[in-house]
C-alpha angles and dihedrals in degrees: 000000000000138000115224134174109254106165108026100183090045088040093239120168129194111221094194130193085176138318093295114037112051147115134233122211144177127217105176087057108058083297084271116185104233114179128014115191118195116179091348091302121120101228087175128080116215141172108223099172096054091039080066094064110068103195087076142073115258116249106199146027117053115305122185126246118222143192093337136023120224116351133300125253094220133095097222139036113279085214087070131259089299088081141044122252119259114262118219113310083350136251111307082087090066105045145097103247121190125238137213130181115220105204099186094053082029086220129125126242123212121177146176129204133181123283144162082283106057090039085069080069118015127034101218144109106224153160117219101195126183125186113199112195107189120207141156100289103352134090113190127190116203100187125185127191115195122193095205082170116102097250137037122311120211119222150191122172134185143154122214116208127185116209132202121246139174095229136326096250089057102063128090128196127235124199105004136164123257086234144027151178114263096203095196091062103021095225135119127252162155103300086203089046090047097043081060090072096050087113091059093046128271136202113193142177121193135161104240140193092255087273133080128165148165138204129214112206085203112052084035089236143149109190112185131186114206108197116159125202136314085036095042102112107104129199125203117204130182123194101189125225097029122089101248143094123202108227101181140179110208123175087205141029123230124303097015098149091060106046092015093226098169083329095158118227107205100207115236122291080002129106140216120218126204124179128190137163139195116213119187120217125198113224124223 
């Protein structure tokens, strides 16, 4: 296993298993995941065009959710007026993270601590540590989240991936809830009713069993996403038209600082620890 330097004016590195099984990331840019590439095959959507203009979100890849996941529904910081309000999913998005590669587990590290930056927002002391394993078909997170402050820290944490697909008509979903969050409109909902409007864009919460999956008849492919709790709500977003669909693990739906619902407090000089992997099936 082996890093090298891929894209040298977007600061893109290849972490590689073998020509055809690696993965492509970028840490000067919330040490987002872009591509990843099983068996030859992109399972990743990414928008390469609009990743080239900074100014903008990245759609596409996996970016990393902390420490909150999705916005707040408050006009000012719940830290106090010390401190600016979180943007949407927070700041580790935005971020230069650090890497390390790990020969002997063969995995790469990637981790975020607190900064100048992060203490305009968020008044901890913290490590953000992600641990990548690579394998044929498999891609695995290990994350870490250490309160090195001296009381305790409150957390969300997510990942976002975009997945390739053929075409939205064409995927079908595997283990879902009966009933979900539609977060447009904040009401509950039939999980089935709401998936028949994926083609005109969807954006839902549910409370899932730790494993959600879909499967596309065209590219003859299952992809699952196994994500234990605490990190076992699952969102699924659709962007129409592009080609994608958001599969994502969060440990907490929108506004939990506010009205605490599963927000997660890491006790001082203690950490909190999440996995979560994503296996790709063929299809016959």
């Amino acid at each position: 296993m082996q890093i090298k330097l891929s894209n040298k004016d977007q600061g893109i590195f290849v972490f590689q298993l073998d020509q055809n099984n690696y993965i492509k990331f970028c840490p000067e840019r919330g040490g987002v995941v872009t591509n990843w590439v099983s068996d030859g095959k992109e399972i990743l959507y990414f928008d390469e065009k609009r990743f080239i203009e900074k100014t903008k979100s990245i759609r596409g890849g996996i970016p990393i959710l902390y420490p909150i996941c999705g916005n707040l529904n408050a006009s000012s910081s719940v830290f106090g007026r010390d401190y600016l309000q979180l943007s949407q999913h927070g700041f580790a998005r935005d971020l230069q993270w650090q890497y390390t590669l790990n020969e002997n587990e063969k995995t790469l590290c990637l981790f975020l601590n607190e900064s100048k930056k992060t203490k305009k927002y968020y008044p901890f002391d913290f490590e953000l540590r992600i641990e990548i394993t690579l394998k044929i078909n498999c891609l695995a997170f290990e994350i870490t989240i250490f309160n090195k402050t001296d009381i305790a820290m409150p957390i969300n944490f997510g990942l976002h991936p975009y997945f390739n697909v053929s075409d939205l008509k064409n995927i079908e979903f595997v283990d879902y809830p009966l009933n979900c969050q539609n977060q447009e409109k904040n009401i509950i909902s039939n999980t089935l009713d709401e998936l028949k409007n994926i083609n005109l864009g969807v954006d839902l919460l549910m409370y899932t069993s730790g494993r959600s999956a879909f499967r596309d008849k065209i590219f003859k492919r299952q992809v699952t996403l196994n994500h234990p709790y605490p990190l076992d709500l699952g969102v699924i977003w659709s962007d129409p038209p592009r080609r994608m669909i958001c599969l994502e693990p969060w440990t907490s739906p929108r506004n939990s600082f506010i009205d605490g619902l599963r927000n997660i407090m890491i006790p001082s000089n203690d950490n909190q620890r999440f996995e979560a992997s994503i296996q790709i099936e063929s299809l016959k």
